[in-house]
C-alpha positions in Angstrom: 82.0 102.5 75.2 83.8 103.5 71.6 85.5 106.3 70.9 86.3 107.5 74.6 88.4 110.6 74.2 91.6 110.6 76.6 92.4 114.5 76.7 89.8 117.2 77.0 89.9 120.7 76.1 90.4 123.0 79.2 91.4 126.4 77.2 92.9 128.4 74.5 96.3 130.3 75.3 95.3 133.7 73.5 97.9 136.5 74.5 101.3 136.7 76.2 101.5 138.6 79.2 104.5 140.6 80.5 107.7 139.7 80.0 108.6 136.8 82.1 106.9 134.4 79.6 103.4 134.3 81.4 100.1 133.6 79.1 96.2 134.3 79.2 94.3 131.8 78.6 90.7 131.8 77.7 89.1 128.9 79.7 86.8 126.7 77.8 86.0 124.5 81.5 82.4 125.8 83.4 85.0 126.4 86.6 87.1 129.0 85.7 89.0 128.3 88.6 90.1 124.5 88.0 93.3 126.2 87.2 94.2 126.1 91.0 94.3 122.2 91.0 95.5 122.0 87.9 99.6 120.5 87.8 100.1 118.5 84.3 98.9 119.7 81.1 99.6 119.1 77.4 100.1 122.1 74.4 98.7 121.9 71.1 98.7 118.3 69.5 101.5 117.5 71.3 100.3 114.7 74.1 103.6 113.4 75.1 105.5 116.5 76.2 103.7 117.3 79.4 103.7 120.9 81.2 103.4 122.1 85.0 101.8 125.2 86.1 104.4 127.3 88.1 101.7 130.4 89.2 97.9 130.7 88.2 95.9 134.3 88.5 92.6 135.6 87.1 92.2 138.7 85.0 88.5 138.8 84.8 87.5 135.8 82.4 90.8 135.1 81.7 93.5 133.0 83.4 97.0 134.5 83.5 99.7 131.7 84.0 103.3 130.9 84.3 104.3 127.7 82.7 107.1 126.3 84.3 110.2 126.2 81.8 108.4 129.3 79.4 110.5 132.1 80.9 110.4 134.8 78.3 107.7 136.6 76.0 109.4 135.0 73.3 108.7 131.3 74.1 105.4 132.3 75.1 104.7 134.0 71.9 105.5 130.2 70.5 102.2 128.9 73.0 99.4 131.8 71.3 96.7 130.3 69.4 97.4 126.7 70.7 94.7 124.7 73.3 95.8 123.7 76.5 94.7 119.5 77.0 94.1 117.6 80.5 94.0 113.9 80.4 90.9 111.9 81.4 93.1 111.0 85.1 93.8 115.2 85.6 90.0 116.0 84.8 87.4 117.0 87.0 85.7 114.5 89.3 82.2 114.2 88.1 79.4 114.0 90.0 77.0 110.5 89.5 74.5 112.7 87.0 77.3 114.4 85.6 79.2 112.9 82.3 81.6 114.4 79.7 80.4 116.3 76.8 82.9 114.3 74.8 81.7 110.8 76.2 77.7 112.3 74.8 78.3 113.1 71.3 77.1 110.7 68.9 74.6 108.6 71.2 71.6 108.1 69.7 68.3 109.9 71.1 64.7 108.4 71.6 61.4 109.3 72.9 59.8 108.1 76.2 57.4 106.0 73.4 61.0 104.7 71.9 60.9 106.7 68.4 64.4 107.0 67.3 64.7 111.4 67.4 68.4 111.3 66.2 72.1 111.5 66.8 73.5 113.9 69.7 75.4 116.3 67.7 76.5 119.2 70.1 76.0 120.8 73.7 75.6 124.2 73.8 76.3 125.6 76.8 74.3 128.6 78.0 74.3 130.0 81.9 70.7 128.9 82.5 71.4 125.5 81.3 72.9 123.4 79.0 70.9 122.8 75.4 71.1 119.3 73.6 71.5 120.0 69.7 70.2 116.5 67.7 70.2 115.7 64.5 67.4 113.8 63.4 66.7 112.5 59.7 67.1 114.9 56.7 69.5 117.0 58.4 66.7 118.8 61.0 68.0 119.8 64.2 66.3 119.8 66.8 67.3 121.6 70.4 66.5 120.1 73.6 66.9 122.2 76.8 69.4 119.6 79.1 67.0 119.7 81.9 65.4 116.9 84.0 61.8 117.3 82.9 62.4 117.1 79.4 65.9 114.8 79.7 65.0 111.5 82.0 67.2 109.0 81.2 71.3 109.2 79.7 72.8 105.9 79.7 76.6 106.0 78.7 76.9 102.6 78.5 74.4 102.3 76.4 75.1 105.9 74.5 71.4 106.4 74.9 69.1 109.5 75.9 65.5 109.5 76.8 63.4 112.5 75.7 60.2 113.6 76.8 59.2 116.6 74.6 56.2 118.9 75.0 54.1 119.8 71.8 55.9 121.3 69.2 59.6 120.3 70.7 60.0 117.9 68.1 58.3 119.6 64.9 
């Protein structure tokens, strides 16, 4: 497979908090509370200075945490507006029908009768469930709810998804 990312995205440090050099962050993971496992992580662009979690709490949707080494308000003021980054090893284990939004974009997308739809361009993530955007010829987009009946087959090896749309899905 091409173009495997090897960090993902976990969150956004938005805010300092207190004193002591503690952050909120603004998790961009679907478990809020991966922070508990979480011991390595990466700032910003930088990939090869790594960072360990000294305390994790929650705040409503927000993580509060206490890098380890960040012990004032004015290093942490340093971290706002920069994205937190696990590697591929630190991420989540993924179920055997679960894959990575990352490893998904850019496959190409087909019918059940093998008409070429388009390019997987985005996953929009909603509580009820996930929605495929693609992008088919002349720039139309079409939006595919991420949902077995409609999704059969993804085969990351062969960056290929199945669709079965209903009337009007795919018009």
């Amino acid at each position: 497979m091409e173009n495997k990312l090897t960090h993902f995205k976990i969150g956004k440090i938005v805010k300092t908090q207190g004193l002591k050099g503690e952050v909120r962050v603004f998790s961009t993971t679907d478990d809020i509370y991966r922070y508990d496992e979480l011991e390595t992580f990466y700032i910003g662009k930088d990939l090869n200075t790594d960072y360990n979690v000294e305390k994790v709490r929650y705040k409503g949707n927000l993580v509060i945490m206490k890098i380890k080494g960040i012990d004032s308000v004015e290093m942490a003021e340093k971290l706002v507006n920069k994205n937190l980054y696990v590697s591929r090893e630190e991420s989540k284990q993924l179920e055997d029908d679960e894959f990575f939004i990352a490893d998904m974009i850019g496959m190409d997308v087909y019918t059940v009768d093998n008409d070429h739809v388009g390019v997987l361009e985005d996953v929009l993530q909603y509580a009820a469930n996930d929605v495929y955007v693609v992008k088919g010829e002349n720039n139309k987009e079409y939006l595919i709810p991420a949902v077995m009946k409609f999704v059969p087959e993804i085969d990351i090896e062969e960056r290929k998804m199945i669709i079965d749309p209903i009337k009007g899905m795919l018009d």
